[in-house]
N, C-alpha and C positions, 0 to 999 in steps of 0.2 A: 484510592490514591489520594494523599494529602494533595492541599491546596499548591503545598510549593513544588510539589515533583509535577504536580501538571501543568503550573505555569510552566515548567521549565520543560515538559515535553511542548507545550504550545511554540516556544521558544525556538526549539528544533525543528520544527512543522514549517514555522517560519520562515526561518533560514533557510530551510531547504529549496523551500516556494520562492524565495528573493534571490535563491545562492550568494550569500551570504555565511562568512563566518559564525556561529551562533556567537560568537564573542562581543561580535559589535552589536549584537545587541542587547548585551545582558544588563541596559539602563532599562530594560522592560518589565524587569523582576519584581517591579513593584507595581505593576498593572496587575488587575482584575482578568484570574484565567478568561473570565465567561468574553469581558473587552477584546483580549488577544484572540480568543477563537473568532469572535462577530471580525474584527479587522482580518484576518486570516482570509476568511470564506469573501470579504470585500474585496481583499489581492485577485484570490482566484477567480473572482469573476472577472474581475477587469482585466487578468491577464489573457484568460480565457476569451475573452466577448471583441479584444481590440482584431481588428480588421474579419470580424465574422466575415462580412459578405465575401471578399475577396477568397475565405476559406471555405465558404458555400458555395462559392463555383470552381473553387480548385477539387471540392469534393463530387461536384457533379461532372467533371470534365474526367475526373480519374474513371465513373462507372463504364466510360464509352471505351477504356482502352483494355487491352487483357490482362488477365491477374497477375501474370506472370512479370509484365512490362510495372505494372503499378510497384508492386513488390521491389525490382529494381528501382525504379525512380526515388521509390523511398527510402532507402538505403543508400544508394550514390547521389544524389542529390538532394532529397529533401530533408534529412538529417534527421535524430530521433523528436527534435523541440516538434516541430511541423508536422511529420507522420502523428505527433500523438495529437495535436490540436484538429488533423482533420479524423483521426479515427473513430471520436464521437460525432463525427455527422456522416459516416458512412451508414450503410444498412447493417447488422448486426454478422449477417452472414456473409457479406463482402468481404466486411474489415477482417474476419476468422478468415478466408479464404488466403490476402491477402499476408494474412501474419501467419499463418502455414507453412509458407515461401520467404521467410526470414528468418535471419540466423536467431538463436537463443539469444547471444549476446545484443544483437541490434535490441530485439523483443523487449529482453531487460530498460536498454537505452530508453525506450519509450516508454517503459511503465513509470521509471523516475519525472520522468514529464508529463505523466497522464493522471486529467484530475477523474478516478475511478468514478464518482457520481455522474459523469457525462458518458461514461462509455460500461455501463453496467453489463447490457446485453450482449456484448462484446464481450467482457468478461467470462459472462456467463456460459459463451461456447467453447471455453477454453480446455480442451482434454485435463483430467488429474496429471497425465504423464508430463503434459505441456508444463504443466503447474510448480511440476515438483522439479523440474530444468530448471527454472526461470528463477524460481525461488535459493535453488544454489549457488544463480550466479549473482543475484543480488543480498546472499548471505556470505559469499565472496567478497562484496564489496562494503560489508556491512552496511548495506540502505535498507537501515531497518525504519526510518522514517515513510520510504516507499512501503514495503509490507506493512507500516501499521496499518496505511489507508487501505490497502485491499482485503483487509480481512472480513470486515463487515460484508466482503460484496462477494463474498466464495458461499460453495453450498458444500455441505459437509465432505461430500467425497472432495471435491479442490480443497479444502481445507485442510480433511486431511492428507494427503498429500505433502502440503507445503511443510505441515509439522514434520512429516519424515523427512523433508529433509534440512531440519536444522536443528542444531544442538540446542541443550538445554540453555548455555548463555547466551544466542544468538535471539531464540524465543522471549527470554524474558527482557534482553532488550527492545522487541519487537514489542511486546504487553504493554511495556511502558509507555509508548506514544502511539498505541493504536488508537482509530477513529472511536470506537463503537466502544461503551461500555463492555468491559470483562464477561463473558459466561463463563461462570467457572461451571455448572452444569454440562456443558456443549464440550469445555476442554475438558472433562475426564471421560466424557466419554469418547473421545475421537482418540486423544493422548494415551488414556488410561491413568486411574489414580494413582500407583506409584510417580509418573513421569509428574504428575503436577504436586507430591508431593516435594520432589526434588527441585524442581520451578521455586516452592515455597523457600525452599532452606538458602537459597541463591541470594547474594547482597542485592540490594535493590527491587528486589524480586516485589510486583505490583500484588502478588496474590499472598494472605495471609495463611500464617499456619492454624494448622487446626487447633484448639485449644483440648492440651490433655485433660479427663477425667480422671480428678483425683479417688483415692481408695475411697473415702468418706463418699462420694458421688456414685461410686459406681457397686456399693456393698449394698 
């Protein structure tokens, strides 16, 4: 990825994390990707960390009541911001229990507010079927700044998954402002190499084409 398409995914990452037009901040363009990512990961902690304790006993007061009641609470009253700040301090198996008994679209709701690096294991219990729901509806709403973050933190059966279900241009804008450097080994083999072929031939498409072997090369 050039220098300036990754400022400019850093850019969306941003906004997304501020909710924020990315427009306003496009006096950022001439900052240092590596600057925007370190300020980024600075947001999210502080946005993450303000009122911890208070969200360390809203998480410990949630284990004493039933799933079924938490589940509601979280959906009619505590809204997707707050369900996802306390889902990384639940126990891994709670929080799955919990997000079992919520709709797909709520689900969604809170993956847009959840910083993946705090709620990994939670992730991690997430059915492929679950995977490949959640990932439609936030291919619906193109948040494809949310799937970039979560792709580093799927294990190949979630991952693939998520690619089935989304189109080749929804993917490659997903590529664009994912967290994790590209595997283009991992995507042909989940994808298959026509589909990352097709990826390649796509405007903006983060993945290069293959370079043809001319007759003199290959005689």
């Amino acid at each position: 990825m050039s220098d300036r398409r990754a400022v400019h995914a850093e850019i969306l990452k941003l906004a997304r994390l501020l909710q924020v037009e990315p427009a306003r901040l496009s006096y950022l363009e001439a900052v240092r990707v590596e600057d925007l990512r370190a300020f980024r990961d600075q947001a999210t902690e502080a946005l993450f960390a303000a009122h911890d304790g208070a969200l360390r006993r809203l998480a410990a007061t949630s284990r004493l009541l039933p799933v079924a009641l938490v589940a509601n609470l979280a959906r009619t009253t505590f809204g997707p911001v707050l369900a996802a700040r306390v889902a990384g301090l639940l126990e891994p198996e709670r929080a799955d229990d919990v997000g079992q008994r919520l709709p797909t679209e709520f689900v969604a709701d809170i993956a847009i507010e959840l910083d993946p690096r705090r709620a990994s294991a939670v992730i991690a219990r997430i059915p492929p079927a679950r995977i490949l729901e959640i990932t439609r509806v936030l291919a619906r709403r193109k948040e494809y700044v949310t799937m970039g973050r979560f792709v580093g933190h799927l294990d190949d059966e979630a991952l693939g998954a998520a690619l089935e279900a989304l189109s080749d241009e929804d993917l490659v804008q997903t590529l664009v402002v994912m967290e994790e450097p590209l595997d283009l080994d991992r995507l042909i083999q989940l994808g298959g190499r026509d589909r990352v072929d097709r990826l390649a031939a796509l405007p903006g498409s983060p993945i290069a084409r293959p370079r043809r072997r001319s007759r003199a090369s290959s005689g």
